[in-house]
C-alpha positions in Angstrom: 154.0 -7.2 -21.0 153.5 -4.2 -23.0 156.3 -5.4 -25.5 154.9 -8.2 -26.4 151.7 -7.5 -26.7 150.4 -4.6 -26.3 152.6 -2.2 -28.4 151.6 -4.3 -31.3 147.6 -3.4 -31.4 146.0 -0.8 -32.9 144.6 2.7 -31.4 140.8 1.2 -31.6 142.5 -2.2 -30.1 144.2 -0.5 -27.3 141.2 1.4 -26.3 139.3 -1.8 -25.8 141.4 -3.3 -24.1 142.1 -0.7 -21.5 138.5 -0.9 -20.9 138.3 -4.5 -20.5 141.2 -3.7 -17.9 139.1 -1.2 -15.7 136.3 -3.1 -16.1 138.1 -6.4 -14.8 139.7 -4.3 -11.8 136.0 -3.2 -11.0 134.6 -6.6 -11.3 137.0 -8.1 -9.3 136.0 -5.3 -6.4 132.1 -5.5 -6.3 132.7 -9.6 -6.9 134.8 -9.9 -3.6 132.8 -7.2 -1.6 129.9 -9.3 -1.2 131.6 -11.1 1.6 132.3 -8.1 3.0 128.9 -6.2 2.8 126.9 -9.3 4.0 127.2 -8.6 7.9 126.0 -5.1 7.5 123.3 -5.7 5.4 122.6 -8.6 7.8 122.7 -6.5 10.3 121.0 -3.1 8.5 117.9 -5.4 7.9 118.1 -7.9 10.9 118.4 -10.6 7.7 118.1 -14.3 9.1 121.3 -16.1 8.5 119.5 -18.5 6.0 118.6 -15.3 3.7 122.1 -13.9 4.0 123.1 -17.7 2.6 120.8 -17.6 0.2 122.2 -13.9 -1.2 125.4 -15.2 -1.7 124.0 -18.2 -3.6 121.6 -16.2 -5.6 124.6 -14.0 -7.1 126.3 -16.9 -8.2 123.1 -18.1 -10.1 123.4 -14.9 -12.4 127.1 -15.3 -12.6 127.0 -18.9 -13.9 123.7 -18.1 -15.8 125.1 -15.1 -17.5 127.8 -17.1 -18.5 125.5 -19.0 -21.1 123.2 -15.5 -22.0 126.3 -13.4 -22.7 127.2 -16.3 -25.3 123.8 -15.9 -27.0 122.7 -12.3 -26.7 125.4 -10.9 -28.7 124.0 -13.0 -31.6 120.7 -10.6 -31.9 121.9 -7.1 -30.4 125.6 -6.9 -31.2 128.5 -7.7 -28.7 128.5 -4.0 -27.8 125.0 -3.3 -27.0 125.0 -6.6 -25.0 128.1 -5.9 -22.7 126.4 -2.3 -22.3 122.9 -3.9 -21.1 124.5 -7.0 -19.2 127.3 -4.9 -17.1 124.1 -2.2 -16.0 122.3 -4.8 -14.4 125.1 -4.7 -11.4 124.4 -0.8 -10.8 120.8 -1.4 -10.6 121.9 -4.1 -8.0 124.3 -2.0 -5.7 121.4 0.7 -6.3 118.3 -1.7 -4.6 120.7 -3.5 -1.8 120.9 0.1 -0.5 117.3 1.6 -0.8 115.6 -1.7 0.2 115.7 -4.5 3.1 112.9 -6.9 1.1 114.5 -10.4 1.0 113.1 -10.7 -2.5 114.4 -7.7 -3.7 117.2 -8.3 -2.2 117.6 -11.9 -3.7 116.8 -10.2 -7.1 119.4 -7.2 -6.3 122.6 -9.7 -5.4 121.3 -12.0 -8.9 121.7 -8.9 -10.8 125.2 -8.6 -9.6 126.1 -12.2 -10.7 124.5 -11.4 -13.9 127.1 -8.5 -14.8 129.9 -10.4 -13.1 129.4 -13.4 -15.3 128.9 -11.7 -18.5 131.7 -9.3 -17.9 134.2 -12.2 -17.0 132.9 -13.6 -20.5 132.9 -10.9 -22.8 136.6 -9.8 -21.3 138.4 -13.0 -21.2 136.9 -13.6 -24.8 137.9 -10.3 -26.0 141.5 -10.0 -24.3 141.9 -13.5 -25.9 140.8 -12.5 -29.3 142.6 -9.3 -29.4 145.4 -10.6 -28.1 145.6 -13.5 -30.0 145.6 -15.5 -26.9 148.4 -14.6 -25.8 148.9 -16.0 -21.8 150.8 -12.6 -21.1 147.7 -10.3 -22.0 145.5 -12.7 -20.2 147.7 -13.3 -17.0 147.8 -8.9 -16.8 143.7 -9.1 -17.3 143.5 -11.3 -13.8 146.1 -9.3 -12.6 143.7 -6.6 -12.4 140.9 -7.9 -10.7 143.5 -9.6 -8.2 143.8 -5.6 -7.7 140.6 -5.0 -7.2 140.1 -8.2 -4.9 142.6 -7.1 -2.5 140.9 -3.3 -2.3 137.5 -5.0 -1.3 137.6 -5.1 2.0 139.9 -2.1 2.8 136.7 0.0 0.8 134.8 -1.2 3.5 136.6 -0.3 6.7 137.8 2.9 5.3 133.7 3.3 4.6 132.8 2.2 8.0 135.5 4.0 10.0 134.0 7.5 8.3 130.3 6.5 7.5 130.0 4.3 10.9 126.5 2.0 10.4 125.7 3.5 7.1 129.5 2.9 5.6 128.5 -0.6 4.0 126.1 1.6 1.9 128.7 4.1 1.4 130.8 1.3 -0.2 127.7 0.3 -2.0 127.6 4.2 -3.8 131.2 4.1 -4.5 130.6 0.4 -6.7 127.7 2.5 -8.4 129.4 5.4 -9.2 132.8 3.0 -10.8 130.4 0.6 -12.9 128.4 3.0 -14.0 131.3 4.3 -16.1 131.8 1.4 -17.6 128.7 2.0 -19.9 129.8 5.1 -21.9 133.6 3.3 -21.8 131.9 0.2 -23.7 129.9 2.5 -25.4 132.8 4.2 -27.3 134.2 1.0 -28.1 134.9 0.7 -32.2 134.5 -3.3 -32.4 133.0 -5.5 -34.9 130.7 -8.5 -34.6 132.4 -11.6 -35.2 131.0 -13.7 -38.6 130.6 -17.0 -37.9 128.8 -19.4 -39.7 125.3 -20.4 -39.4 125.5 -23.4 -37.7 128.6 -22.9 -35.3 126.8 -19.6 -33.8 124.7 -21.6 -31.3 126.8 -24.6 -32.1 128.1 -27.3 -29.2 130.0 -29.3 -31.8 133.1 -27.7 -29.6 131.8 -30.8 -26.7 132.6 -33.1 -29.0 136.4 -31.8 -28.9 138.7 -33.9 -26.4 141.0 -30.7 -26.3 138.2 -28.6 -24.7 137.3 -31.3 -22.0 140.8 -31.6 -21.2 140.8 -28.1 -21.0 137.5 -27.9 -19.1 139.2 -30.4 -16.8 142.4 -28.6 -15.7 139.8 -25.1 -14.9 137.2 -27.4 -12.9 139.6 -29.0 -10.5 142.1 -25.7 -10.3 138.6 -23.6 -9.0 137.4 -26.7 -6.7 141.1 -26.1 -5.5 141.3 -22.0 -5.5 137.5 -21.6 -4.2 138.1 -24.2 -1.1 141.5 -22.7 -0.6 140.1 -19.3 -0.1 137.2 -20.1 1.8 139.0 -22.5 4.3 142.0 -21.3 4.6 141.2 -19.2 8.2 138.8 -21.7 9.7 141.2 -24.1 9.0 144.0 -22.6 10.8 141.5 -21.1 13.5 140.0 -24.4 14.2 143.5 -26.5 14.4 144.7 -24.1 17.0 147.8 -23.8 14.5 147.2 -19.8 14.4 145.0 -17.3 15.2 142.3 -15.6 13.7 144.3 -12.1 13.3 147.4 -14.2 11.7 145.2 -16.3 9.7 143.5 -13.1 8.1 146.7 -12.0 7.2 147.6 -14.9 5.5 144.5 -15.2 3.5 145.7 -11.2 2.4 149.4 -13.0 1.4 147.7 -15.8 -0.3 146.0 -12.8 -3.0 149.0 -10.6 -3.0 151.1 -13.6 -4.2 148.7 -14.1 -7.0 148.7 -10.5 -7.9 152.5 -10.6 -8.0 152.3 -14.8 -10.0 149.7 -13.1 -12.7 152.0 -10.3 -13.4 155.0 -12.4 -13.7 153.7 -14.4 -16.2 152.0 -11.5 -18.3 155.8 -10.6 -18.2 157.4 -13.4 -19.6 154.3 -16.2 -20.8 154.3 -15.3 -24.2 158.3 -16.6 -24.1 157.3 -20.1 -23.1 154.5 -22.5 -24.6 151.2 -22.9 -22.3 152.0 -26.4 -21.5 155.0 -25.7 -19.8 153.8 -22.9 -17.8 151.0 -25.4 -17.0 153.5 -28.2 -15.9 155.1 -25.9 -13.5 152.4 -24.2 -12.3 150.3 -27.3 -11.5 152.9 -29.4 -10.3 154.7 -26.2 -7.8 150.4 -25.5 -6.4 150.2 -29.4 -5.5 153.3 -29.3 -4.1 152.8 -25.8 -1.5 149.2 -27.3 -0.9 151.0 -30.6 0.5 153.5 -28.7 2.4 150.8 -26.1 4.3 148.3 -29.0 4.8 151.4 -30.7 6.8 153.1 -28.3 8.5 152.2 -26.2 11.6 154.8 -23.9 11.8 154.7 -20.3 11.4 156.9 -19.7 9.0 156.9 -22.5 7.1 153.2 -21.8 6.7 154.0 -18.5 5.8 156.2 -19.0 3.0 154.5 -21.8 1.5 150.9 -19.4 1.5 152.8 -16.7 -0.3 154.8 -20.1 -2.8 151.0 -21.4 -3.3 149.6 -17.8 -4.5 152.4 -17.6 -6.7 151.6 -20.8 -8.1 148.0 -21.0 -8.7 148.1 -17.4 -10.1 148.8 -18.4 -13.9 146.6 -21.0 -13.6 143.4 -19.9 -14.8 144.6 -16.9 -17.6 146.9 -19.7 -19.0 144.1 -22.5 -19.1 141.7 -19.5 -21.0 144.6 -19.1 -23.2 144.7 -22.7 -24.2 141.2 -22.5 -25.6 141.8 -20.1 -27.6 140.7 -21.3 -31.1 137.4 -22.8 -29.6 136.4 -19.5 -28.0 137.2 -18.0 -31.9 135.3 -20.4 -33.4 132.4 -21.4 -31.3 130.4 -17.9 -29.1 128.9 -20.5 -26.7 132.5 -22.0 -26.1 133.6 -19.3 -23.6 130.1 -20.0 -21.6 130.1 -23.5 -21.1 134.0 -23.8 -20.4 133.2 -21.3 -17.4 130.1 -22.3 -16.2 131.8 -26.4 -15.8 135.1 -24.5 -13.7 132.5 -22.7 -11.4 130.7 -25.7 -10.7 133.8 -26.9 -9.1 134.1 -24.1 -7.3 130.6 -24.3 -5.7 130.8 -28.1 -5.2 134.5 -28.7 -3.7 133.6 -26.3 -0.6 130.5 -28.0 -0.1 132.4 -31.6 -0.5 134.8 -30.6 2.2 132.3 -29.1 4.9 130.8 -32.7 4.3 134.0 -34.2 5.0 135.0 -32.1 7.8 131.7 -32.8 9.5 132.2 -36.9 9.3 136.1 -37.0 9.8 137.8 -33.8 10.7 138.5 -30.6 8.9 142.3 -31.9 8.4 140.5 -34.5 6.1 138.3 -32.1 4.1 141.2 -29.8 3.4 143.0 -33.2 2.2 140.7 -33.6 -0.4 142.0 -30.9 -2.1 144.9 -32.3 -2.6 142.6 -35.1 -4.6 141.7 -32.3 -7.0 145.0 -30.4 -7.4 145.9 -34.3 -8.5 143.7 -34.9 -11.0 144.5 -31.1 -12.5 148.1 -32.0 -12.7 146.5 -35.4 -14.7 144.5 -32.9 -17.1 147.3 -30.6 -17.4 150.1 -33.6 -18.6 147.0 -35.1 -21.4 146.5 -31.6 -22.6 150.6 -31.2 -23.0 150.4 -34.3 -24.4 147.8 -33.1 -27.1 149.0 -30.1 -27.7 152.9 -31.1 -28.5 151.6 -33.7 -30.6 149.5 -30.7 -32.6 152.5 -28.8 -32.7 155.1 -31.4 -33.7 152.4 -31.9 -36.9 152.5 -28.5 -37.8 
């Protein structure tokens, strides 16, 4: 990684993008702790379980909305001063979930979260890719790290709660406020220039008109309706088809993240040796493939080893995909927005999709569906490859 990359920037480069590093590792611990937090704070302010719902839902309003102001706000303070007012709004957050049990203010505390999530996943990814010269290597080691911080989520919290008892959710909570409230004066020593862009391509969609960036739009929407069902059904569905238990099933849903901590590494190792539509090839094709074997198997340790093949596989996914839009996110701000704000609806409507499923013909058939998706991705994937060896054959 650091060979081909890294060694390669320049001291003001490096800095940045060691803070975009520890900001990423810190976004990708207060964006998985929610699920964590929400029985305590449940239980800490006898919260009805439609509220608790709604929180979870109202932090991924301000993520996707924040995808769309941290595209616009640098245009009229600066890309600094707005990644230093956007990534504050989650201190103030963790600050009110812990002072108050008001269901509005509690609504408004969880938004504020998604706010800084949002922007920080836009401002990093776009940075990382810029700086980097969107390079898959630099951007697979950027989801590396919050893959760290995902899988140090939960253990914050029992560590919290076996010392702290009842009031170790909130000691969780301080520990989040105390880690991105660095962030500010690292951001604010940042030597970084705003980007010129023309007039007209500075709030400019003329990047929609682009088949290359709905391809690319495709491959992320239908890889995070697979990732985001995959992750949230993944225990019920082992749970509820008597195939495991609950204690096994938790451990595999740990497996799952530590194979894409181990995928995203590996190819920030060795990405920048192979073109991004051959890493997506593989990648696609080897997820659809570990989906079809879990979803049909019910022994252990086929199950096993397939979880751990699937983590491995989707890992590269996403970084590569962000690394294939590249020269839209250089030329167009709002680029970086709308291509993450069209994956995360598919990550909010596939998990929805299959409950409905579930519900009318059996959860083996909503998990199935999935494998609809993971399909059509591998169909995006081969017209992007398409497209882009045609591009390069030109050139």
């Amino acid at each position: 990684m650091t060979e081909n990359f890294f060694t390669r920037l320049q001291k003001d480069e490096k800095y940045i993008m060691k803070c975009c590093y520890y900001v990423f590792a810190v976004n990708g611990l207060y964006g998985m702790i929610m699920g964590s937090l929400l029985p305590y704070i449940s239980d800490a302010y006898n919260l009805s379980d439609t509220i608790s719902g709604s929180l979870i839902s109202s932090h991924y309003v301000g993520n996707l909305l924040a995808s769309f102001i941290a595209g616009i706000l640098p245009l009229y303070l600066g890309r600094k001063r707005s990644i230093i007012f956007l990534s504050s709004f989650v201190t103030i957050g963790f600050a009110m979930m812990i002072v108050t049990g008001n269901p509005l203010l509690l609504l408004l505390s969880f938004f504020f979260t998604g706010v800084s999530r949002g922007s920080i996943s836009n401002f990093n990814n776009t940075i990382v890719n810029e700086i980097s010269d969107s390079s898959p290597a630099a951007m697979s080691f950027l989801h590396s790290v919050f893959a760290i911080g995902a899988l140090l989520a939960p253990y914050l919290v029992i560590v919290s709660s076996n010392f702290f008892g009842l009031n170790g959710w909130r000691v969780a909570a301080g520990v989040i406020i105390v880690l991105t409230a660095i962030s500010i004066p690292l951001f604010s020593r940042m030597k970084m220039k705003d980007r010129v862009v023309e007039k007209g391509s500075a709030t400019s969609y003329e990047f929609m008109k682009q088949s290359s960036f709905w391809i690319s739009a495709g491959i992320l929407f239908f890889y995070l309706c697979g990732e985001s069902t995959i992750n949230g059904w993944l225990v019920k569905y082992f749970v509820d088809s008597n195939i495991l238990t609950i204690g096994y099933s938790q451990f595999l849903a740990s497996l799952l993240w530590m194979g894409v901590l181990i995928g995203r590494l590996s190819v920030s190792a060795i990405g920048d040796r192979f073109a991004r539509r051959k890493i997506l090839y593989v990648l696609s094709i080897s997820t659809t493939i570990f989906f079809i074997i879990l979803l049909s198997s019910r022994n252990q340790t086929v199950i096993t080893i397939t979880i751990l093949g699937l983590g491995l596989s989707m890992a590269g996914i996403y970084p590569t995909t962000v690394a294939a839009t590249g020269k839209f996110i250089k030329e167009y701000p709002m680029a970086m927005g709308v291509l993450l704000v069209l994956g995360g609806i598919g990550s909010i409507v596939m998990p929805t999709l299959t409950g409905a499923l579930s519900d009318r013909f059996g959860l083996f058939y909503g998990m199935a569906a999935i494998g609809v998706a993971l399909g059509m991705m591998i169909l995006c994937v081969f017209l992007y490859g398409y497209k882009d060896k045609n591009y390069t054959e030109k050139v």
